[in-house]
C-alpha positions, -999 to 999 in steps of 0.1 A, spaced: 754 244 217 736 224 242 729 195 251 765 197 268 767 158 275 771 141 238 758 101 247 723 98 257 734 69 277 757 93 290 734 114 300 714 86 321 742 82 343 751 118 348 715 121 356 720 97 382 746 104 401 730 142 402 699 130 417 720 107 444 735 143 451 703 164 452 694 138 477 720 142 498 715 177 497 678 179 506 685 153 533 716 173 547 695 206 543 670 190 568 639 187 548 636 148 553 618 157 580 581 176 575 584 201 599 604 217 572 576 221 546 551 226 568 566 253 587 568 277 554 527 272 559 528 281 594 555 308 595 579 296 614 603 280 589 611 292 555 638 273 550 622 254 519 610 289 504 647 305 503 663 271 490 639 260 466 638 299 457 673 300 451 679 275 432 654 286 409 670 320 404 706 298 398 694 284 374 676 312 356 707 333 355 731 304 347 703 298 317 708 334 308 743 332 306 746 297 290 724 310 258 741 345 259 775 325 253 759 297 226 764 269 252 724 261 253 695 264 225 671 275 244 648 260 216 653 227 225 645 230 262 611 215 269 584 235 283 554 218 300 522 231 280 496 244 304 460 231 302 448 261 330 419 239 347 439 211 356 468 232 368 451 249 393 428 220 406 458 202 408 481 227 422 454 232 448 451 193 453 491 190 454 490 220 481 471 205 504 489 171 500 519 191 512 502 207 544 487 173 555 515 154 547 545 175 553 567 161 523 565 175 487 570 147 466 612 151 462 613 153 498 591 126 506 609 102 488 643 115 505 625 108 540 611 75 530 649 67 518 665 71 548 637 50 568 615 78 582 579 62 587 561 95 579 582 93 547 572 59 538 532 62 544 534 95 520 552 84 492 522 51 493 498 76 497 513 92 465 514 59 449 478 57 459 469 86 446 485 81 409 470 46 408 433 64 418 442 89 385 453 61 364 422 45 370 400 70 370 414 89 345 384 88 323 363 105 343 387 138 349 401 132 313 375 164 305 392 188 333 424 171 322 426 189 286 407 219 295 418 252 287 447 241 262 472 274 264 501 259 249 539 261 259 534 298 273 564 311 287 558 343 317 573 369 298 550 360 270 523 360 289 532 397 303 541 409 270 577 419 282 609 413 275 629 379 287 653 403 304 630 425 326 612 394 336 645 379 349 651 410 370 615 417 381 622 379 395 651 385 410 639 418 431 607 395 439 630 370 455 654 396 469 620 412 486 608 378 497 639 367 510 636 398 535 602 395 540 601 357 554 626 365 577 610 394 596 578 367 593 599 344 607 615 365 636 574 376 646 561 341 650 589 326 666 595 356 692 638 356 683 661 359 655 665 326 633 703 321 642 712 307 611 705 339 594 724 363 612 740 385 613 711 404 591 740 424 577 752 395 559 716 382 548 707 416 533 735 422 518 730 384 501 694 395 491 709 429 474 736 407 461 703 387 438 689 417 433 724 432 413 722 398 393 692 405 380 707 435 363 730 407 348 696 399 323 700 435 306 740 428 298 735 393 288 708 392 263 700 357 243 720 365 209 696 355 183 673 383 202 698 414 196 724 402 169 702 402 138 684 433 145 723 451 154 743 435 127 707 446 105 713 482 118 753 480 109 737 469 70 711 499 69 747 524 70 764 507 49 794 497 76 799 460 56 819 453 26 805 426 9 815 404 -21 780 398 -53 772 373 -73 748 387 -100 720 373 -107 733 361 -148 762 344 -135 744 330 -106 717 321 -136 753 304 -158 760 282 -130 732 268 -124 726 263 -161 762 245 -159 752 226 -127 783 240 -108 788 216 -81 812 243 -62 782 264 -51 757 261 -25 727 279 -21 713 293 14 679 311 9 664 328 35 634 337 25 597 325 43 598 284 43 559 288 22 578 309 -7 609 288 -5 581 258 -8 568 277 -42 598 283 -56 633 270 -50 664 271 -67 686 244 -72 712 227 -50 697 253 -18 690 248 17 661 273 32 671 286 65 661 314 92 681 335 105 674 324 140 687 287 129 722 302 126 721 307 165 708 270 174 725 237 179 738 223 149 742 251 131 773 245 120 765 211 102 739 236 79 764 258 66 793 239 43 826 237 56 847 229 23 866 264 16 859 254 -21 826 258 -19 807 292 -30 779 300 -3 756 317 -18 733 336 2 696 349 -12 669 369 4 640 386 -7 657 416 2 694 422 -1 698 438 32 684 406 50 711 385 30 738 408 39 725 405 77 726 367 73 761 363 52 775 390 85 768 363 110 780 335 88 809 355 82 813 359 118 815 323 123 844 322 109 831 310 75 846 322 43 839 325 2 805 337 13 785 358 -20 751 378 -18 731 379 -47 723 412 -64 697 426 -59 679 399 -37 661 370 -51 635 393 -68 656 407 -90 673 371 -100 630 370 -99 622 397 -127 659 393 -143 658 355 -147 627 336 -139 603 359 -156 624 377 -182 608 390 -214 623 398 -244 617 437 -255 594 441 -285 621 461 -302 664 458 -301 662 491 -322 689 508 -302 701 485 -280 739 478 -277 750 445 -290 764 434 -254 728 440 -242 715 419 -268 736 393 -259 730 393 -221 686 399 -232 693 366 -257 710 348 -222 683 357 -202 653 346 -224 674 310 -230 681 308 -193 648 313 -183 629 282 -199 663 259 -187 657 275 -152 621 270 -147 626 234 -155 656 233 -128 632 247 -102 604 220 -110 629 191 -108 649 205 -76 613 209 -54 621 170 -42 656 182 -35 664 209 -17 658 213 20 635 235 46 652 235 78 622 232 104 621 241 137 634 211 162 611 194 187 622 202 222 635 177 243 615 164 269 618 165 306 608 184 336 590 175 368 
C-alpha cells in the first residue's frame, strides 16, 4: 500500500514537477490575477470556490477508492492537529489577508511568478508577516497551543460514519455549486457564459452528488472485513486446521524453529505474557502497509495464530488466508485454554480412576509447565509488539 512512489528522493522530484504543474494550472485557470479571489467575496466570481471545491471532493473520492482497493494506508497520512484558538484567529487573520490582498498564498506566489506587481508586494507582505510571527512568537506562543484537540478528523467529530460524511460533502458541494451560480447570475445582471448551458452544469452538480453514493459501495476494508469475515466465523462457514494446545506446548519445549507465532491479543497482555518465537499484531495491521513483511513467507513455516478467544484467531487466520498465505494453524481453544491447560496446570490430588493416556498427557502438562514459564520470562526481550506507525508528515 501507499506511499505509491518507493525513493524518497524520488518523491522530491515528482513533487516538483507537480507543483510546476499546479502552477500552470492556477495561472491558466486565471487566478494569477486577484480579481479572482476577491470576487468569491463580492459575488461576482466563484470561480475559486467551484475549483478549489472540486478538487477537494477529487481527492476525497479518489482517497476513498485508493484505501477501498489497499493502494493507500490511510494511517500513515498526516493530519494537522488542531489547537482551536489559533485556528480561528488565524483563519480570521488569513481571511482578511485574502480580501485586502486578493491572492491566497498559492496564488500569490503564482502572480508574483509571472511578474505581476500586486503579486510581488503580497508574497513580501507574507514574508513580512511570517518574519513578525517568528519574532514575536513568544508573545502569541500562549494562543498558539491553546485548546489542544488532537488530529480530529470531521466524521469523528460528528460521531458518523467516514462514508455518510463523504456523501453529506458531496450533496454540500453539489448544492453549492448551484447556489453560487444563481448568486452569481443576480450580482452580475446575466448568465456567467462559461457555465452554460445550465443543463450541462446541473447535470455536473447531480453527477457529484451520485459519487457521493460511491462512499457507501466503497468502504475502507479494515472498517467492514473483520467485522464480516467475524460474522462468517460466528456460523461456522470456515474450515479451519488446530494446533492443540500440548503439541503447541511440545514444540516449544523442542524449540521448533518451523513455527511462528502471531498473537493477537491486547499489546498490555501480550506485554505480560508472551510466548516464545511470537509477533503481537492487530487485526487492523493486516490491512496497512507492510503488512506483508509481518506475516512469514517461507511455506515451511507453521503460522500459528492465538487469540484470547478462538473466534477472533479464526477472523484473523481468514484474512491471512485470504492473502494468499498458507500452513496457517489456530490454537484450540484460544490462548486461555493453552492458559489453564499449560501455563497454570495442576496436577489432580487423586489419579484413582484416571486412564493411563490421561496420566501421561496430566504428567506432560505439569513438566511442561515449569519449562514453559521459564520460556516466557526469557522470550519478553524477544518477541515483538507491532505499534502503530507515525504518520507522515505534510500538508499545507
Amino acid at each position: 500500500m501507499g506511499p505509491l512512489i518507493p525513493s524518497e528522493g524520488l518523491n522530491l522530484v515528482i513533487g516538483l514537477f507537480i507543483g510546476i504543474a499546479f502552477g500552470f494550472t492556477l495561472e491558466q485557470a486565471g487566478f494569477s490575477t486577484s480579481k479572482k479571489l476577491v470576487g468569491m467575496f463580492y459575488g461576482y466570481d466563484f470561480t475559486v470556490l467551484r475549483v478549489f471545491f472540486t478538487g477537494g471532493l477529487v481527492a476525497m473520492i479518489g482517497v476513498v477508492i485508493l484505501a477501498h482497493f489497499g493502494l493507500l494506508d490511510m494511517s500513515l497520512v498526516y493530519i494537522n492537529p488542531t489547537y482551536l484558538w489559533s485556528a480561528i484567529l488565524g483563519g480570521l487573520i488569513m481571511g482578511l489577508g485574502f480580501v485586502i490582498g486578493g491572492f491566497c498564498p498559492g496564488t500569490g506566489i503564482c502572480a508574483a511568478a509571472i511578474g505581476k506587481i500586486d503579486g510581488i508586494i503580497f508574497v513580501i507582505g507574507t514574508i513580512f508577516g511570517v518574519v513578525v510571527f517568528a519574532e514575536g512568537y513568544p508573545l502569541f506562543e500562549g494562543i498558539y497551543w491553546d485548546k489542544y484537540l488532537g488530529n480530529v478528523q470531521m466524521n469523528e467529530t460528528l460521531h458518523i460514519s467516514q462514508g455518510l460524511f463523504v456523501f453529506l460533502f458531496m450533496a454540500f458541494g453539489a448544492i453549492a455549486f448551484i447556489v453560487t451560480q444563481i448568486i452569481e447570475e443576480k450580482v452580475n445582471g446575466k448568465p456567467n457564459p462559461v457555465l452554460q448551458p445550465k443543463s450541462r452544469y446541473i447535470g455536473f452538480s447531480a453527477l457529484i452528488f451520485l459519487l457521493g453514493l460511491s462512499a457507501f459501495i466503497l468502504p475502507n476494508p479494515e472498517d467492514y472485513k473483520p467485522a464480516q469475515i467475524k460474522n462468517e466465523v460466528e456460523k461456522g462457514n470456515y474450515q479451519v486446521a488446530y494446533i492443540s494446545p500440548d503439541e503447541l506446548a511440545l514444540r516449544l519445549i523442542n524449540n521448533d524453529e518451523n513455527i511462528k507465532i502471531y498473537d493477537f491479543r491486547p499489546p498490555e497482555q501480550f506485554a505480560k505474557v508472551s510466548l516464545p518465537n511470537s509477533i503481537n499484531l492487530k487485526i487492523v495491521d493486516l490491512y496497512r502497509k507492510g503488512s506483508n513483511k509481518l506475516i512469514s513467507g517461507d511455506p515451511q513455516i507453521k503460522k500459528i495464530i492465538i487469540a484470547n478467544d478462538e473466534k477472533d484467531a479464526i477472523t484473523a487466520e481468514e484474512i491471512i488466508k485470504n492473502k494468499g498465505y498458507k500452513n496457517l494453524y489456530v490454537l484450540q481453544g484460544g490462548m486461555q485454554a493453552f492458559t489453564n491447560d499449560i501455563i497454570n496446570f495442576k496436577m489432580p490430588v487423586t489419579m484413582a480412576g484416571i486412564s493411563p493416556n490421561l496420566i501421561a498427557t496430566y504428567t506432560f502438562r505439569d513438566n511442561a509447565s515449569k519449562t514453559i514459564e521459564q520460556l516466557i520470562k526469557d522470550s519478553k526481550k524477544s518477541n515483538v509488539i507491532v505499534k502503530d506507525k507515525k504518520r507522515v508528515l505534510g500538508g499545507c
